[in-house]
C-alpha positions as CSV (number, residue, x, y, z in Angstrom):
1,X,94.4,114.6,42.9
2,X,97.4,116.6,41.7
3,X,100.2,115.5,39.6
4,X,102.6,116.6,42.7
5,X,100.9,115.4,45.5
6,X,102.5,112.2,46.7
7,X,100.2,111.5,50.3
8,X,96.7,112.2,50.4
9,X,95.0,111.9,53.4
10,X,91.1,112.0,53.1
11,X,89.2,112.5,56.6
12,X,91.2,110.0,58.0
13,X,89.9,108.3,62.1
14,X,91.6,106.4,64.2
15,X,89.8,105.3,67.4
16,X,90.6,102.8,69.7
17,X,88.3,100.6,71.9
18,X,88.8,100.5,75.6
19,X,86.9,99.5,78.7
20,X,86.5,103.0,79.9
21,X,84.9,103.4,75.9
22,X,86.0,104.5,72.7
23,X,88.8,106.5,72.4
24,X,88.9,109.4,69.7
25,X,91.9,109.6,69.0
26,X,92.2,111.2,65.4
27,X,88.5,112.6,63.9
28,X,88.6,113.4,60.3
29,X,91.7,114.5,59.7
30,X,92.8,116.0,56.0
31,X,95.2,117.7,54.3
32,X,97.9,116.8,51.7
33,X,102.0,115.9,51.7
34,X,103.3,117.2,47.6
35,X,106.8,115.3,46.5
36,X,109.9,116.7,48.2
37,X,107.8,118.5,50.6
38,X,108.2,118.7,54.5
39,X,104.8,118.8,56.4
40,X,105.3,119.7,60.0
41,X,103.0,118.2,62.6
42,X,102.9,120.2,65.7
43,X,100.2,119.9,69.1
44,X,101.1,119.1,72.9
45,X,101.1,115.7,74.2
46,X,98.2,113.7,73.5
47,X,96.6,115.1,70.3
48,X,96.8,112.6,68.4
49,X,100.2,113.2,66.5
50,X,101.9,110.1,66.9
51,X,98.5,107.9,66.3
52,X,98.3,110.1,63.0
53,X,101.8,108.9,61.7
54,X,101.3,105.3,62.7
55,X,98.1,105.2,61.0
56,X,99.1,106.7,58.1
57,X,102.3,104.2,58.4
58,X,99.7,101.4,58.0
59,X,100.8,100.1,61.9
60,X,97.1,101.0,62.9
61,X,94.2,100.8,60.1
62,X,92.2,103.8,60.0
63,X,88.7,103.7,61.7
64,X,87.2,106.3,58.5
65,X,88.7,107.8,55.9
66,X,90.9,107.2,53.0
67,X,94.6,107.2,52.0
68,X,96.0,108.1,48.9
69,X,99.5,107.6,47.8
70,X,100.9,108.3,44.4
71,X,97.0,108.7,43.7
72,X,96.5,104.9,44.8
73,X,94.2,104.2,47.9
74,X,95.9,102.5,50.2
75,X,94.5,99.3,51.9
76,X,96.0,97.9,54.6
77,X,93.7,95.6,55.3
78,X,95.3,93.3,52.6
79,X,98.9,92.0,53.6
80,X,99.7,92.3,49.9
81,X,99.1,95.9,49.9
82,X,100.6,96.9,52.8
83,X,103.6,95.4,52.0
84,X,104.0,96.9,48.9
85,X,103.0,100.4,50.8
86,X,106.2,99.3,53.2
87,X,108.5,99.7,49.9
88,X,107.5,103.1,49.2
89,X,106.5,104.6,53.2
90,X,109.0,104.1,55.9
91,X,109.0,105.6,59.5
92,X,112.0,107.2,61.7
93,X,110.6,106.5,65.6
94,X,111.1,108.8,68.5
95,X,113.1,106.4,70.6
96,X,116.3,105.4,69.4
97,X,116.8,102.7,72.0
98,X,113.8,101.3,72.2
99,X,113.8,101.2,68.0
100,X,116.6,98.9,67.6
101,X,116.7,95.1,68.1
102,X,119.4,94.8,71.1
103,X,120.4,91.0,69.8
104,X,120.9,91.8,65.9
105,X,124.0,93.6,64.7
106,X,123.6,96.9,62.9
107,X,124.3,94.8,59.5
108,X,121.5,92.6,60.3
109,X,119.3,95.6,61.5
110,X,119.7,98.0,58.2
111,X,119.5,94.7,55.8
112,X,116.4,93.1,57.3
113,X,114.4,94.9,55.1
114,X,116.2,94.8,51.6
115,X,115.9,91.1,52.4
116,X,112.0,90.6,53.5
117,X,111.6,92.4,50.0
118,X,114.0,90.5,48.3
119,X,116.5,93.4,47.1
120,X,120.0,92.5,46.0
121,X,122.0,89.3,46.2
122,X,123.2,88.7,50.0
123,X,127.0,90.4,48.3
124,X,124.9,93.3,47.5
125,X,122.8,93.6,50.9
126,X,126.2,94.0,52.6
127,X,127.9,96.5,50.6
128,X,124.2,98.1,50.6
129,X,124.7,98.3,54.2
130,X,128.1,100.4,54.1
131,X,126.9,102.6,51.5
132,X,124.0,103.4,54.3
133,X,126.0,103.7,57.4
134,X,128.3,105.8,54.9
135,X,125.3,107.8,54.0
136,X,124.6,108.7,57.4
137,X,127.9,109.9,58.8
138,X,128.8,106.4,60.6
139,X,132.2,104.6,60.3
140,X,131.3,101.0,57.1
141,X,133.0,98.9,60.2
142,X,130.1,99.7,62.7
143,X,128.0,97.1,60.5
144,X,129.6,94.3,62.5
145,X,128.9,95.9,66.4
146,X,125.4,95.4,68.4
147,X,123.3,98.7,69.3
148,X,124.2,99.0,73.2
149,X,127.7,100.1,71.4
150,X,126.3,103.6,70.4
151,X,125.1,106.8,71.6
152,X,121.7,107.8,71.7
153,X,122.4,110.3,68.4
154,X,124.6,107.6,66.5
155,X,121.6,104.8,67.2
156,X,119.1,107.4,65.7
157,X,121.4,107.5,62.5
158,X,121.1,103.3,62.3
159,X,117.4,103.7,62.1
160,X,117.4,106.4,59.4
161,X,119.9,104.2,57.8
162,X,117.4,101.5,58.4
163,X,114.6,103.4,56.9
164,X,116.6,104.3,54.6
165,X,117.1,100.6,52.9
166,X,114.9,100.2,50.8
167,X,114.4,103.0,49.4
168,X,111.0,104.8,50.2
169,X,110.0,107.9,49.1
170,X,108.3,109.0,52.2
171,X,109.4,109.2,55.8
172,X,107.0,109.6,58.6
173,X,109.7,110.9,61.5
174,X,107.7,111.1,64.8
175,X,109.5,112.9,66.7
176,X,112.8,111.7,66.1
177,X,115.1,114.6,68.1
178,X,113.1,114.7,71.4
179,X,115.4,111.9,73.2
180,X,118.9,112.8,72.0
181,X,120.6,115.6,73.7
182,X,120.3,119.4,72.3
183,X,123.9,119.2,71.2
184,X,122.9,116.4,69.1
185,X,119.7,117.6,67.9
186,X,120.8,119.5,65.5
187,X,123.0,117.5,64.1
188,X,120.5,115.3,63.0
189,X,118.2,117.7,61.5
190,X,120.9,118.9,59.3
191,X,121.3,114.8,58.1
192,X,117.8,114.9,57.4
193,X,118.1,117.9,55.6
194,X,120.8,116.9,53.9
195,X,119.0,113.6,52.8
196,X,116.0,115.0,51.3
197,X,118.3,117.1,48.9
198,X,120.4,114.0,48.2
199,X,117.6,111.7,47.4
200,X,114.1,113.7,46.9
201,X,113.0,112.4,50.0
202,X,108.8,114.0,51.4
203,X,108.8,114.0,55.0
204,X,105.9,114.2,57.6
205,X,107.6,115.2,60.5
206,X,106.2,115.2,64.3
207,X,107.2,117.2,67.2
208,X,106.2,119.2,69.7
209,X,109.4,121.9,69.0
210,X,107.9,124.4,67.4
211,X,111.4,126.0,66.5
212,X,112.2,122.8,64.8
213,X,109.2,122.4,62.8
214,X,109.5,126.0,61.5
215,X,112.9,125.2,60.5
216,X,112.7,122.0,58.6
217,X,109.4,122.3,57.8
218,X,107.7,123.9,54.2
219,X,104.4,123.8,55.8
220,X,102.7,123.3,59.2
221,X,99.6,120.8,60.5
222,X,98.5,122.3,63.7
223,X,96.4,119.5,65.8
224,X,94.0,119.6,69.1
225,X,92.2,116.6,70.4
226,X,92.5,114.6,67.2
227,X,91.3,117.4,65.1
228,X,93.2,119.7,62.5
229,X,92.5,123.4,63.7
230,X,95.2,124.7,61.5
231,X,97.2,124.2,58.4
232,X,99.6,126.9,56.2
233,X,103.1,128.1,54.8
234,X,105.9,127.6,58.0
235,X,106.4,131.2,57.9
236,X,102.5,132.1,57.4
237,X,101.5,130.3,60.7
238,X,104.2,131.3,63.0
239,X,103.9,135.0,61.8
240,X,100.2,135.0,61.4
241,X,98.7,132.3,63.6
242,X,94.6,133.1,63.4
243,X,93.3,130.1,65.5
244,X,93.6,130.4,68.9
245,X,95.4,127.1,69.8
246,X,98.3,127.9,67.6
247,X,98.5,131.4,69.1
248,X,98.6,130.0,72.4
249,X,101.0,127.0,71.3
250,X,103.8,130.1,69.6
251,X,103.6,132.7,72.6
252,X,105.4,129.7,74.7
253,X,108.4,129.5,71.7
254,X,111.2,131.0,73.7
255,X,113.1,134.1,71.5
256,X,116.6,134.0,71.6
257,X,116.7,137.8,72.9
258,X,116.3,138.2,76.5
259,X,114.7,141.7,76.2
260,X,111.8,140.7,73.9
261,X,111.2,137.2,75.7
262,X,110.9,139.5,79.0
263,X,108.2,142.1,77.0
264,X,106.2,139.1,75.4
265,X,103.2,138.0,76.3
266,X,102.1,134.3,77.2
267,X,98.7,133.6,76.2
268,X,97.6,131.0,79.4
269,X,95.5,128.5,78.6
270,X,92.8,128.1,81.7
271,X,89.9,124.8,81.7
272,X,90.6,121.0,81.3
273,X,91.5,119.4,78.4
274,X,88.2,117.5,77.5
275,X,88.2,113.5,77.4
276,X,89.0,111.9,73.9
277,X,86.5,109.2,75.6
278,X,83.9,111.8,75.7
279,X,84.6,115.0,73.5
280,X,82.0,118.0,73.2
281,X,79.4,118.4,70.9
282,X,81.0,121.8,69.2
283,X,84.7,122.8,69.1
284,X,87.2,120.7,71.2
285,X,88.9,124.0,72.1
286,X,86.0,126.1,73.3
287,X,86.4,124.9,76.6
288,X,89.8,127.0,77.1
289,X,89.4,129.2,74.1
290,X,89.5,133.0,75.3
291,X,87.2,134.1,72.3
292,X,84.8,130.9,72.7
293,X,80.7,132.3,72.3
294,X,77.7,129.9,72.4
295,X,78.0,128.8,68.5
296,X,81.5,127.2,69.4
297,X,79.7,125.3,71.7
298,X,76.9,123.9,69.7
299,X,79.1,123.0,66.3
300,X,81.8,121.8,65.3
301,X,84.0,124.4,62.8
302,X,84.7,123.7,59.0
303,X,88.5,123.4,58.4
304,X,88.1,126.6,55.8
305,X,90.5,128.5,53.2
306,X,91.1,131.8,54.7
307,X,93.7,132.8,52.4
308,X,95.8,131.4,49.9
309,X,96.9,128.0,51.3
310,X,96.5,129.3,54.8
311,X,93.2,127.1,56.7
312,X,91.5,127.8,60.0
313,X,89.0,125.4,62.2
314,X,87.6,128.3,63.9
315,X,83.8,130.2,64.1
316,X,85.6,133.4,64.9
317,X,87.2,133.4,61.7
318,X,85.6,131.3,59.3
319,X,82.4,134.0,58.7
């Protein structure tokens, strides 16, 4: 593995057991996260994104497949390993109210983790604490107030602070805008931003706003069913999307002048979705894909090199 690259993920599964069967949720997924880098994970609902964090979190244990970090395998099979992974991996969740403990002050809530790894004297853990809410644009004296105090944007700021504790080197933010207004979207971006800068931060981030993800994010991870059908440069893939999916996915980015959102043209996805319980032999996409022939239906695609750092899952292109 490369000197840079801090996550390797290694055709990485993650299904889950049910009584209608076994759900599929992520099927040999790779690619790799390099130091300082922001990986954009983009899809609709139900592809597998959020699984994909979680896993790679260690809060689900991967059905197949390896992860690497720092060049280490990771096993979270072994409590000893997984908490030592929780040091260096931390995760910013999507819903800010539903992340925070309602009966634990924000002190409490942003030093529970410095003390479960035993970081700093209890003096140290507090003044910690300021230094964090500090960090993240909130008043020292909020350390000392509950979380039903706060607005949905300022409770999202605790959790990065939380996150923030102990001072990982790699945040997993699953989708950590989509609940706060748009006003305060932004504004959150830009701390995360900011924060990578400050402290050499890598970041997978998740979402579904494909505007966001082009703008915070170095490269993109484009998923469909639990498979990776696209990876590449931001820039590359929303200029010169080649599988179908993502082309569908960008034609329904709104553009900011009225005359050229009127002249575009939606690509309309027609068919169902297939079952994760029961997915097809050949491509998961040939079912709605516009360009689909009998091969697609028969194999599955090789996620291939087309050109330099730019990777297609597609028969139409791979040849």
């Amino acid at each position: 593995m490369a000197d840079n690259i801090l996550v390797k993920v290694d055709n990485v599964s993650k299904h889950f057991h049910t009584a209608g069967g076994v759900v599929k949720a992520v099927n040999n997924v790779s690619f790799e996260i390099a130091k300082g880098e922001t990986v954009g994970l983009v899809g609709e609902s139900g592809c597998g994104k959020s699984t994909l964090g979680r896993t790679l979190m260690g809060i689900y244990q991967p059905t197949e497949g390896k992860i690497y970090f720092n060049n280490e395998e990771i096993n979270i099979k072994k409590a000893k390993d997984r908490y030592k992974y929780a040091k260096k991996a931390q995760m910013i969740f999507q819903d800010p109210y539903a992340s925070l403990n309602p009966r634990m002050t924000v002190g409490s809530i942003i030093s529970e983790g410095m003390e479960i790894h035993n970081m700093y004297t209890p003096e140290k853990r507090k003044e910690r604490v300021g230094e964090l809410l500090d960090l993240v644009g909130l008043n020292k004296e909020y350390a000392n107030r509950f979380p039903h105090e706060f607005s949905g944007g300022q409770r999202q700021r605790i959790g990065i602070a939380r996150a923030l504790a102990i001072e990982p080197e790699f945040l997993i933010c699953d989708e950590p805008i989509s609940a706060l207004d748009v006003s305060i979207q932004s504004q959150i971006i830009n701390l995360l931003i900011d924060l990578q800068k400050r402290l050499g931060l890598t970041y997978l981030f998740i979402a579904h706003d494909l505007d966001i993800v082009r703008y915070i994010s170095d490269r993109i991870v484009v998923m469909y069913l639990g498979h990776v059908v696209e990876i590449g440069e931001s820039n590359e893939v929303y200029s010169n999307a080649l599988h179908p999916y993502s082309q569908a996915l960008l034609s329904a980015v709104p553009i900011p002048d009225p005359e050229l959102e009127r002249e575009k043209k939606r690509i309309i996805l027609e068919g169902d979705i297939p079952s994760p319980i029961n997915l097809p032999k050949g491509c998961p996409f040939a079912g709605r894909c516009h360009y689909a022939k009998p091969e697609c239906s028969e194999s599955m695609p090789e996620l291939k090199e087309v050109s330099a750092g730019h990777f297609v899952a597609c028969h139409n292109i791979n040849k």
